[in-house]
py3Dmol code that shows the C-alpha trace and the ligand (Angstrom):
import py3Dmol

protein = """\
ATOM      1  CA  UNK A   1      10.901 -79.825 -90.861  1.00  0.00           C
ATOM      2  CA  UNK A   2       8.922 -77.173 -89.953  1.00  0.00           C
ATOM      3  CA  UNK A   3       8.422 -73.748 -92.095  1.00  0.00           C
ATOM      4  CA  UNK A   4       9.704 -70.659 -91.042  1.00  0.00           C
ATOM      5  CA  UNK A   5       6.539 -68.038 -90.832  1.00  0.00           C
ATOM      6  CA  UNK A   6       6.807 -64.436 -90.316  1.00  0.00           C
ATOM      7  CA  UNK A   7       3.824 -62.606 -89.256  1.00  0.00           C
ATOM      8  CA  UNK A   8       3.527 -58.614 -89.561  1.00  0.00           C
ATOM      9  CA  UNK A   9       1.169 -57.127 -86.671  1.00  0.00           C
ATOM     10  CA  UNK A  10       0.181 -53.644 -87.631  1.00  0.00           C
ATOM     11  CA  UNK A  11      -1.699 -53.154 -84.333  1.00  0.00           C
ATOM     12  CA  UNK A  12      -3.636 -49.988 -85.002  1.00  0.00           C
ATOM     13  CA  UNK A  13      -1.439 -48.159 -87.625  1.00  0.00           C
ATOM     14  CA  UNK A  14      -1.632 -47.436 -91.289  1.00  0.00           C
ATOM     15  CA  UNK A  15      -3.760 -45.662 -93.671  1.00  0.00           C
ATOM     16  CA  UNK A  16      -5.078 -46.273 -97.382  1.00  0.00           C
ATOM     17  CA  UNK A  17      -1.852 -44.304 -98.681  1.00  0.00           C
ATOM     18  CA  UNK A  18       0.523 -46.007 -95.953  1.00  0.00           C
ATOM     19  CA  UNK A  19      -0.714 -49.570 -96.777  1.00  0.00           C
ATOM     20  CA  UNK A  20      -0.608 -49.224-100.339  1.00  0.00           C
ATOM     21  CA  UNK A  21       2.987 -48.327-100.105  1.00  0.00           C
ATOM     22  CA  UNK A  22       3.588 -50.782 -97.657  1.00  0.00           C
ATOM     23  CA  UNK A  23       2.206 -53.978 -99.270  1.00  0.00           C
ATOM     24  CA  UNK A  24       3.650 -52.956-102.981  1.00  0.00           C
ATOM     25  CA  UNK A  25       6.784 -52.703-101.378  1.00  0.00           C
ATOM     26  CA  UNK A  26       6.632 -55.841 -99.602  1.00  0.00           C
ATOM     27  CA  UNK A  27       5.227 -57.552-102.460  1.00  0.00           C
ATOM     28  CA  UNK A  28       8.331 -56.431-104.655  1.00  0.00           C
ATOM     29  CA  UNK A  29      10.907 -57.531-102.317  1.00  0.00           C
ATOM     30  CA  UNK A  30       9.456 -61.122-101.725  1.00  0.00           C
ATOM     31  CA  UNK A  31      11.442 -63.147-104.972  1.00  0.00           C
ATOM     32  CA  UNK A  32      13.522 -64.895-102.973  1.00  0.00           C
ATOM     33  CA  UNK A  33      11.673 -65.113 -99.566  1.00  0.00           C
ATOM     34  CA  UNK A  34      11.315 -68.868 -98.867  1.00  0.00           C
ATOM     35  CA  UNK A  35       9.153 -68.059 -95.405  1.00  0.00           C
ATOM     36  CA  UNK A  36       5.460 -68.295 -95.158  1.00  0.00           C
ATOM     37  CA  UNK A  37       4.729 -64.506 -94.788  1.00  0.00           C
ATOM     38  CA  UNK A  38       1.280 -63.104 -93.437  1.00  0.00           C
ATOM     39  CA  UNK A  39       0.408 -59.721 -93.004  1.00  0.00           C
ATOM     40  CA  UNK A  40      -2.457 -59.267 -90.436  1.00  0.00           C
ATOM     41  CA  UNK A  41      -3.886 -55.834 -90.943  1.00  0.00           C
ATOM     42  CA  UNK A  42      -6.298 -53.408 -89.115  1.00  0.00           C
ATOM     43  CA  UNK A  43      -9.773 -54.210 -89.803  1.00  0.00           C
ATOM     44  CA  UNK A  44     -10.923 -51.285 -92.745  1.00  0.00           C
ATOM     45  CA  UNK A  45      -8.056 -52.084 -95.151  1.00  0.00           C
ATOM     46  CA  UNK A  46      -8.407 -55.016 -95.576  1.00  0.00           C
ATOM     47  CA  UNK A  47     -10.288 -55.226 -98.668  1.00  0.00           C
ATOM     48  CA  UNK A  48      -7.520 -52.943-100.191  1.00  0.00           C
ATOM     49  CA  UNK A  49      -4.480 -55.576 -99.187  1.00  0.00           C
ATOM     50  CA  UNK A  50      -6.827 -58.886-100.421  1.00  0.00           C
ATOM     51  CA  UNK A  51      -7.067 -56.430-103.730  1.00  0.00           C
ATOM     52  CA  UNK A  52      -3.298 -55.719-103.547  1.00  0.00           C
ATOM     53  CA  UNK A  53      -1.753 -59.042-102.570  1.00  0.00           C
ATOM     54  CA  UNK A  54      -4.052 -60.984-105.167  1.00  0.00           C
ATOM     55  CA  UNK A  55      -2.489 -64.888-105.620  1.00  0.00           C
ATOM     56  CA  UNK A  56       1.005 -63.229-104.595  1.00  0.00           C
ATOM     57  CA  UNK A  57       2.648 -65.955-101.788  1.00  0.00           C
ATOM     58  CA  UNK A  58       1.649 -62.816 -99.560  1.00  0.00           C
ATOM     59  CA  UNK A  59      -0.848 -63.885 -96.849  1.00  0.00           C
ATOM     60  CA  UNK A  60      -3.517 -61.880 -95.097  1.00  0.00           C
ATOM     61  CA  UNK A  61      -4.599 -62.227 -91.583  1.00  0.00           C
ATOM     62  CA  UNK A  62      -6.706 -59.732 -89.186  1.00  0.00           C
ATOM     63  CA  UNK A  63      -5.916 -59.117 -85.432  1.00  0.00           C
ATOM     64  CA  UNK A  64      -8.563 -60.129 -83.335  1.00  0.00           C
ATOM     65  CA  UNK A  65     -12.216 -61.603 -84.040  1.00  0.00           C
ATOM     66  CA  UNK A  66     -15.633 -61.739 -81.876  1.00  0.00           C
ATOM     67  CA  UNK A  67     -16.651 -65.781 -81.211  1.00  0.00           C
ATOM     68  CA  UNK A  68     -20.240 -64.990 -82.308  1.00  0.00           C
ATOM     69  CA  UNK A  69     -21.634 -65.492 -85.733  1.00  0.00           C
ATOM     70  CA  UNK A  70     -23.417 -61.985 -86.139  1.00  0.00           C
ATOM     71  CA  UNK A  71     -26.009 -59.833 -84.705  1.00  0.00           C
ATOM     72  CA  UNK A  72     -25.920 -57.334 -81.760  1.00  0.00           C
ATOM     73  CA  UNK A  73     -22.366 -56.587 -81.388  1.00  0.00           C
ATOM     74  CA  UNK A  74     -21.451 -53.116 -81.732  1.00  0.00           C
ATOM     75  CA  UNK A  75     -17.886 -52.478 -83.124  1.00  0.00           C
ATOM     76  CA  UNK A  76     -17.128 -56.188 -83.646  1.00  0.00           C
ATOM     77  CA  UNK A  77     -15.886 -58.503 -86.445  1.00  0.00           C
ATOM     78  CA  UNK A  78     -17.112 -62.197 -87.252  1.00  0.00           C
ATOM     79  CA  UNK A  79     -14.947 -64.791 -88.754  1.00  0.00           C
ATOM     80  CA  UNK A  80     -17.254 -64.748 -91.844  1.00  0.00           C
ATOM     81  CA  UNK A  81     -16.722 -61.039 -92.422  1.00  0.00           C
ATOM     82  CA  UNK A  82     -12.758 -61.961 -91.696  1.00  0.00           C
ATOM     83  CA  UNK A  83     -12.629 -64.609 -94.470  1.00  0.00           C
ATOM     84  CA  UNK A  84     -14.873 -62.459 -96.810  1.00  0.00           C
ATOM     85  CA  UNK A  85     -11.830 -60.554 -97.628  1.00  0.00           C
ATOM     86  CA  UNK A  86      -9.510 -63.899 -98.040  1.00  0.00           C
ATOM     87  CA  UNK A  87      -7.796 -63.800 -94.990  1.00  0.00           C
ATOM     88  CA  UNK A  88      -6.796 -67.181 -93.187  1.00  0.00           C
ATOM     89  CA  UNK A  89      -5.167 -66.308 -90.252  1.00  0.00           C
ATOM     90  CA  UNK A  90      -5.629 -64.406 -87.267  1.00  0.00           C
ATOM     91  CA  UNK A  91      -4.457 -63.284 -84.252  1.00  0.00           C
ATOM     92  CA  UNK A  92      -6.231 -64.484 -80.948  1.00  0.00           C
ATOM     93  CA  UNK A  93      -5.031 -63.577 -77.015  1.00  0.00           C
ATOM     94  CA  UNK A  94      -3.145 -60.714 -78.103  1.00  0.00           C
ATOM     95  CA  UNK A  95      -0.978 -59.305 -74.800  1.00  0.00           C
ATOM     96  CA  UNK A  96      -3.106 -56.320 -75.591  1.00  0.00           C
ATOM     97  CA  UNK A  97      -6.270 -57.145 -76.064  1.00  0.00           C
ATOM     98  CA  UNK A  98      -5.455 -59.208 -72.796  1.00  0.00           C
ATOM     99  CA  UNK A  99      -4.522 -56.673 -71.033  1.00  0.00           C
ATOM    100  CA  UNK A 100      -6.510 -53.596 -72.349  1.00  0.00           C
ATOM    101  CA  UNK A 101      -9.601 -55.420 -73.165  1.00  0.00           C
ATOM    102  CA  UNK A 102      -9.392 -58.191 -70.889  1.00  0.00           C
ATOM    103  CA  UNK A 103      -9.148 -60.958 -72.105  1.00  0.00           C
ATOM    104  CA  UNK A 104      -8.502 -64.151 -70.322  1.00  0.00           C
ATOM    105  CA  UNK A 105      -7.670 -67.462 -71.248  1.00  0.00           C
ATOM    106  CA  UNK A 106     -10.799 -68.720 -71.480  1.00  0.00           C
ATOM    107  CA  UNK A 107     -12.323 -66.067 -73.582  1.00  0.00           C
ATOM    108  CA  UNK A 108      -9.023 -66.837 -75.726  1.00  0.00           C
ATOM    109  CA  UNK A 109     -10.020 -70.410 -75.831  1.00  0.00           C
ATOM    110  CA  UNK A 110     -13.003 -69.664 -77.107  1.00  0.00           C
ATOM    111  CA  UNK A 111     -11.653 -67.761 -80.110  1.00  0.00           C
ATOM    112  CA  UNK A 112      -9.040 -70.313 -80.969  1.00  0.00           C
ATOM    113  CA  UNK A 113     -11.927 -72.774 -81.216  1.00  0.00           C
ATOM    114  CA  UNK A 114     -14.232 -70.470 -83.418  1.00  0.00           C
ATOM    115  CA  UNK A 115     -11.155 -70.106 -85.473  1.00  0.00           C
ATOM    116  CA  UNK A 116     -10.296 -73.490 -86.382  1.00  0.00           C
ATOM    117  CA  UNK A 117     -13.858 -74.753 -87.000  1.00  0.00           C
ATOM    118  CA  UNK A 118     -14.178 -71.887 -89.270  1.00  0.00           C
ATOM    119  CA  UNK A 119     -10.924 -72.854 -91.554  1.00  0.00           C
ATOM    120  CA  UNK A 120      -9.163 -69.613 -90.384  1.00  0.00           C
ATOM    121  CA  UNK A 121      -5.746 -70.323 -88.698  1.00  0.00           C
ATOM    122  CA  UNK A 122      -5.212 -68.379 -85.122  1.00  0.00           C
ATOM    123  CA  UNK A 123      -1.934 -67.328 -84.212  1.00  0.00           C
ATOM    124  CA  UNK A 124      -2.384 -67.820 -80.290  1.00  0.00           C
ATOM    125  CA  UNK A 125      -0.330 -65.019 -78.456  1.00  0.00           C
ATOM    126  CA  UNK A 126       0.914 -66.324 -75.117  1.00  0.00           C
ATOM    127  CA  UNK A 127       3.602 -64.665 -72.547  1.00  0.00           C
ATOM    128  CA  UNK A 128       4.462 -63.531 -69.004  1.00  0.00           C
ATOM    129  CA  UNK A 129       4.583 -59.891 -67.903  1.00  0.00           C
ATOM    130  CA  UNK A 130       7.997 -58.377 -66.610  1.00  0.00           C
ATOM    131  CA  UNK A 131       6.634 -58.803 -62.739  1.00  0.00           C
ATOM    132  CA  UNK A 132       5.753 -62.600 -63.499  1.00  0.00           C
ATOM    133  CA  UNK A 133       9.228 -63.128 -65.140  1.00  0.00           C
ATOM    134  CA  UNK A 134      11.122 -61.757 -62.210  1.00  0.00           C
ATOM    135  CA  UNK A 135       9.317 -63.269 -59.628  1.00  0.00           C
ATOM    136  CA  UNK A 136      10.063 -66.917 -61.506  1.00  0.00           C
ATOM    137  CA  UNK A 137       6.445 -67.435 -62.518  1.00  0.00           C
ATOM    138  CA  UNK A 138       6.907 -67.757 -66.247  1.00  0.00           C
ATOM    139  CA  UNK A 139       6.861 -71.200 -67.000  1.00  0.00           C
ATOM    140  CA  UNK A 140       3.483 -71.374 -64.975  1.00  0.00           C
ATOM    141  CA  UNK A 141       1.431 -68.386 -66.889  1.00  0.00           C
ATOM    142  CA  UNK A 142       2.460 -69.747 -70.225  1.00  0.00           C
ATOM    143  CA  UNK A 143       1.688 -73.029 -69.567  1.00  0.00           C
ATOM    144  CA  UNK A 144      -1.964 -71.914 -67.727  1.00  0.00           C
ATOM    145  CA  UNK A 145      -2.303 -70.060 -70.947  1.00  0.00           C
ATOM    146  CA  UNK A 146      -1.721 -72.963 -73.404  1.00  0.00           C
ATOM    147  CA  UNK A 147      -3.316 -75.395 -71.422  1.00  0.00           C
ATOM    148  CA  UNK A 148      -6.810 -73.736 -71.591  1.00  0.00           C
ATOM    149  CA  UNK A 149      -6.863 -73.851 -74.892  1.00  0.00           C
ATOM    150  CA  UNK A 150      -5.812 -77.593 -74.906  1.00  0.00           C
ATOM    151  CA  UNK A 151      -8.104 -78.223 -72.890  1.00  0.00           C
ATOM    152  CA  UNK A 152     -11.078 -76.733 -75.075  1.00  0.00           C
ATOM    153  CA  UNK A 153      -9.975 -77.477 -78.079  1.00  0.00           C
ATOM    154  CA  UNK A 154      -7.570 -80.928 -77.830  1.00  0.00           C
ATOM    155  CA  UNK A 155      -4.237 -81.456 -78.570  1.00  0.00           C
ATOM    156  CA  UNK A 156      -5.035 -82.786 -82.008  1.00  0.00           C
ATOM    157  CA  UNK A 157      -5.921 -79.045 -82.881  1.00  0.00           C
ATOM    158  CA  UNK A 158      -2.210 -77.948 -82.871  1.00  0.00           C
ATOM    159  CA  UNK A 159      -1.680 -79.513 -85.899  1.00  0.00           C
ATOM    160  CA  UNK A 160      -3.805 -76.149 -86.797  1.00  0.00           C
ATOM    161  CA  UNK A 161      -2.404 -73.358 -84.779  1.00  0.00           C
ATOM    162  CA  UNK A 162       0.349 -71.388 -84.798  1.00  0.00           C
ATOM    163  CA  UNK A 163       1.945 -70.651 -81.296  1.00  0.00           C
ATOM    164  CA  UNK A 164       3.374 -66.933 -80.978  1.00  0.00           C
ATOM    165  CA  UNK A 165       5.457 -67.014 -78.151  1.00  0.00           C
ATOM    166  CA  UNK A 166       5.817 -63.154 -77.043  1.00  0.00           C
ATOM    167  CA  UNK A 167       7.273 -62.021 -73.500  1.00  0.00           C
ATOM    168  CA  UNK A 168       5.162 -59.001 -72.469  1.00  0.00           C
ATOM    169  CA  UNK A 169       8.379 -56.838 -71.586  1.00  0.00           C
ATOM    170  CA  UNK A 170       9.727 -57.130 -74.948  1.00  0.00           C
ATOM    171  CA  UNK A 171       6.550 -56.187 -77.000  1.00  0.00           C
ATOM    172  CA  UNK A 172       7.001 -52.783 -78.404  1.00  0.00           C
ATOM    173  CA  UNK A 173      10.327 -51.681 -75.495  1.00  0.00           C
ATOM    174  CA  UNK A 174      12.818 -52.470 -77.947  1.00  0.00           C
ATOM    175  CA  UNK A 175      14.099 -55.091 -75.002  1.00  0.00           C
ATOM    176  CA  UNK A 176      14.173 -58.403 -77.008  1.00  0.00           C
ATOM    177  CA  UNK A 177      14.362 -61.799 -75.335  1.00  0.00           C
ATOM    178  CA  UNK A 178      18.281 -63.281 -75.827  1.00  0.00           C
ATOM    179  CA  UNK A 179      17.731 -66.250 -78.302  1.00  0.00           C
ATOM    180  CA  UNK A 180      18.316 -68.554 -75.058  1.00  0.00           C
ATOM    181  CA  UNK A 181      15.676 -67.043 -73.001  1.00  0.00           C
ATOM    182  CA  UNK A 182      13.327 -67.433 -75.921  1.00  0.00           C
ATOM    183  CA  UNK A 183      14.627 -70.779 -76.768  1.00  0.00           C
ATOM    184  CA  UNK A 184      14.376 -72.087 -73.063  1.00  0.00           C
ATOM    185  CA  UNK A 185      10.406 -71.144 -73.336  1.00  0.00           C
ATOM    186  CA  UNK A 186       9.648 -72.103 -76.563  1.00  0.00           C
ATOM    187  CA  UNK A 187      11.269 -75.766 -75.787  1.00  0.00           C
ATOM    188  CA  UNK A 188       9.243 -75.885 -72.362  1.00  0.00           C
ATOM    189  CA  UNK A 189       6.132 -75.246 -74.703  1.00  0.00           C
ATOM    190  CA  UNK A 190       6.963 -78.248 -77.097  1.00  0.00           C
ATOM    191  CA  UNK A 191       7.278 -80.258 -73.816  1.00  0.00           C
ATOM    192  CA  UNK A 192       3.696 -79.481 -72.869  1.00  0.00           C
ATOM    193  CA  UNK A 193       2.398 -80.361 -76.327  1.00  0.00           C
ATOM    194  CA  UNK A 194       4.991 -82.933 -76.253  1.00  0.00           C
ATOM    195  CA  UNK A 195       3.064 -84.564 -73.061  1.00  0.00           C
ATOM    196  CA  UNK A 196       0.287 -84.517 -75.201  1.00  0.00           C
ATOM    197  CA  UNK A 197       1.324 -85.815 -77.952  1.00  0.00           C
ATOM    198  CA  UNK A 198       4.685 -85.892 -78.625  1.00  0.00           C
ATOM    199  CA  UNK A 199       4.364 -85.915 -83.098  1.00  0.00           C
ATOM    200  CA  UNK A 200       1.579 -82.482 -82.843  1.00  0.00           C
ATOM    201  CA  UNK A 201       4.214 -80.870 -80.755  1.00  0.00           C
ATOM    202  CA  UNK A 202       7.095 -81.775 -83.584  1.00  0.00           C
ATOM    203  CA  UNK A 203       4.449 -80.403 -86.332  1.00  0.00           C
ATOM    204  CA  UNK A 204       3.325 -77.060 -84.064  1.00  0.00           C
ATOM    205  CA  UNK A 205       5.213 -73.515 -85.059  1.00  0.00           C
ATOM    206  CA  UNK A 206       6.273 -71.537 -82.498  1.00  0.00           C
ATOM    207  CA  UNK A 207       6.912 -68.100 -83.467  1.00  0.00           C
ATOM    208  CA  UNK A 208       8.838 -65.867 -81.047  1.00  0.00           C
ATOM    209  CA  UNK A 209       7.537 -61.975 -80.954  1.00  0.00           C
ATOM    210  CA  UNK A 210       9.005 -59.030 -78.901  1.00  0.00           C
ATOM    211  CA  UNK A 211      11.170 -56.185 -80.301  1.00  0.00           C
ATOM    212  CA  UNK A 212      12.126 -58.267 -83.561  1.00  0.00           C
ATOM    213  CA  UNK A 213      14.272 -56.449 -85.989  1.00  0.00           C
ATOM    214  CA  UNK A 214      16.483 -57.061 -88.886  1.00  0.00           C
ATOM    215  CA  UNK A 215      19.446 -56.990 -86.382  1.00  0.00           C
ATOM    216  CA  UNK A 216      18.267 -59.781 -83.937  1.00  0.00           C
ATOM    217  CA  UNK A 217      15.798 -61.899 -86.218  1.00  0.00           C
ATOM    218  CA  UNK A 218      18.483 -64.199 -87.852  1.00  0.00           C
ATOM    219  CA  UNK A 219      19.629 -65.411 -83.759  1.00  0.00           C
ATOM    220  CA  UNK A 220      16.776 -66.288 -82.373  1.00  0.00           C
ATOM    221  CA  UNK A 221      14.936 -67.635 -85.526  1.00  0.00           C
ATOM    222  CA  UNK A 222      17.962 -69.866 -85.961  1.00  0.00           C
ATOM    223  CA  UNK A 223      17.320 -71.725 -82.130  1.00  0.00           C
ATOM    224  CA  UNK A 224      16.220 -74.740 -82.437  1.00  0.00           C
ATOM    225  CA  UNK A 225      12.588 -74.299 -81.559  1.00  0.00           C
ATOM    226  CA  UNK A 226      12.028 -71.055 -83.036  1.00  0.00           C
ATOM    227  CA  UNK A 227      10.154 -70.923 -86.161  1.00  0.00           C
ATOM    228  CA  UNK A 228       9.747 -67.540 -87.064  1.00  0.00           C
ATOM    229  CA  UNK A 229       8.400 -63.963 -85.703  1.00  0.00           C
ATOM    230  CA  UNK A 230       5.598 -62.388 -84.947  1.00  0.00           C
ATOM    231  CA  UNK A 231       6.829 -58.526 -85.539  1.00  0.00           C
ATOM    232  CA  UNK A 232       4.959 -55.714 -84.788  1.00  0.00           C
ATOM    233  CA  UNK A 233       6.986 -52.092 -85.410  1.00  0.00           C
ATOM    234  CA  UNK A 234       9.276 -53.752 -87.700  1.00  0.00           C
ATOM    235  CA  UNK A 235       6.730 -54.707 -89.929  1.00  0.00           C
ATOM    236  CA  UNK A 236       5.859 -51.221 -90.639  1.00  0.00           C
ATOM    237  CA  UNK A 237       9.067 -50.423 -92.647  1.00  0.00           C
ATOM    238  CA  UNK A 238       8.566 -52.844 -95.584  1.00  0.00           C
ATOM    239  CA  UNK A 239      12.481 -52.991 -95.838  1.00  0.00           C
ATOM    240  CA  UNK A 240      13.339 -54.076 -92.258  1.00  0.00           C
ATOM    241  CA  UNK A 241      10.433 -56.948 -93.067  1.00  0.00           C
ATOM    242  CA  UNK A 242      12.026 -58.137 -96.074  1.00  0.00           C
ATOM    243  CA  UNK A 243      14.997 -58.158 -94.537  1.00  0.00           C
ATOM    244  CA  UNK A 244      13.413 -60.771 -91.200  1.00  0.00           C
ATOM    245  CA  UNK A 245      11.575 -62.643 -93.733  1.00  0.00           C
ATOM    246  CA  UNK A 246      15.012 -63.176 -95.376  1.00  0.00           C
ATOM    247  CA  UNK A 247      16.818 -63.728 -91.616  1.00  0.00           C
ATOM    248  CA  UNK A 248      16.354 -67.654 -91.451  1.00  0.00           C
TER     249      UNK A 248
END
"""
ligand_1 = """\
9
PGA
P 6.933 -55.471 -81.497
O 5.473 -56.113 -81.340
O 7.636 -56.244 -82.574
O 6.696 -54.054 -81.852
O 7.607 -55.634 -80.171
C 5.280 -57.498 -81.407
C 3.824 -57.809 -81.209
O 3.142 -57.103 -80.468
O 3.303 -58.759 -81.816
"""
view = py3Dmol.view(width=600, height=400)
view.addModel(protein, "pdb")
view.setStyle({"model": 0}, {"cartoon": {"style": "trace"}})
view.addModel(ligand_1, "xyz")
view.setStyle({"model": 1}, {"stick": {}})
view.zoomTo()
view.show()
């Protein structure tokens, strides 16, 4: 069976006060949290949450990382730096940083591989926009989007990543996918990993992310192929995150 994992995004919020309060009260409320819970955090804090979370089952990821090792890159962070501060996960392909910093798949590729042969985890972020969606191309982008990295990296590297299924349209609207609209995609992306190979695609989680919130999280992380969230606004309020992390 597959572990439920729910994965804060802060995207570009916070502030030493505001994460302070934020991970003490998420730390407090975890007792009885049987979810794998990571909180990937803007770049300068965090050295305060590897301080704050300590060996707490709290995990720390970061957002977004550059493929190269070091050197001339103004304003970007290396894996090394990333697991300096004890984080293991991290976010890669990011609907943003596709679309505002484009990124396409191939550049995403690339970071899922510099990822995994550095140890950290990537949570690959793939969905449609609303215009691909209504003119029936959905099924295509995601699986374009998935099968570049397959095809740099090989199926075998699944076992390894965490798939965060997020429709465009429902990122930050407050619109969230209806459990079977998420459920429909996140079975058609076990079937491609499934062509693959069939046991990685049983072992891969598939997180859903878009508008999760205390109110919808228990529905659609109860489908079948759902295995968690990847929550963005909702993982701002430490109490709406408890409560998501509690949903399954
Ligand atoms: P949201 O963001 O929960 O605010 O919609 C999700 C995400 O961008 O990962």
């Amino acid at each position: 069976m597959r572990q439920v994992i729910i994965a804060g995004n802060w995207k570009m919020n916070a502030s030493k006060e505001v994460t302070n309060i934020l991970v003490m009260d998420i730390l407090s409320g975890m007792v009885n949290v049987k979810s794998k819970v990571i909180v990937c955090v803007p770049f300068p804090y965090m050295a305060q949450v590897e301080a704050l979370v300590g060996c707490s089952q709290l995990n720390l990821g970061a957002q977004d990382l550059n493929i190269n090792k070091s050197g001339a890159f103004t304003g970007e962070v290396s894996v090394d730096m990333i697991k300096d501060f004890g984080a293991r996960y991290v976010i890669v392909g990011h609907s943003e940083r596709r679309s505002l910093y484009f990124e396409n798949n191939e550049i995403v590729a690339q970071k899922v591989q510099v990822a995994l042969n550095n140890n950290l985890t990537p949570l690959l972020c793939i969905g449609e926009l609303l215009e691909e969606r209504n003119s029936g191309k959905t099924q295509e982008v995601v699986s374009e989007q998935i099968q570049t990295v397959i095809d740099l990296v090989g199926i075998d590297a699944f076992k390894d990543i965490i798939v965060a299924y997020e429709p465009v349209w429902a990122i930050g609207t407050g619109i969230t996918a209806t459990p079977k609209q998420a459920q429909d995609i996140h079975s058609f992306i076990r079937s491609i990993l499934a062509k693959h190979d069939e046991n990685v695609s049983k072992i891969t989680p598939i997180l859903y992310g878009g508008s999760m919130n205390p109110r919808n999280a228990s529905e659609l992380i109860n489908c079948k192929d759902i295995d968690g969230g990847l929550i963005g606004g909702a993982s701002l309020k430490a109490q709406d995150f408890l409560q998501i992390c509690k949903a399954s």
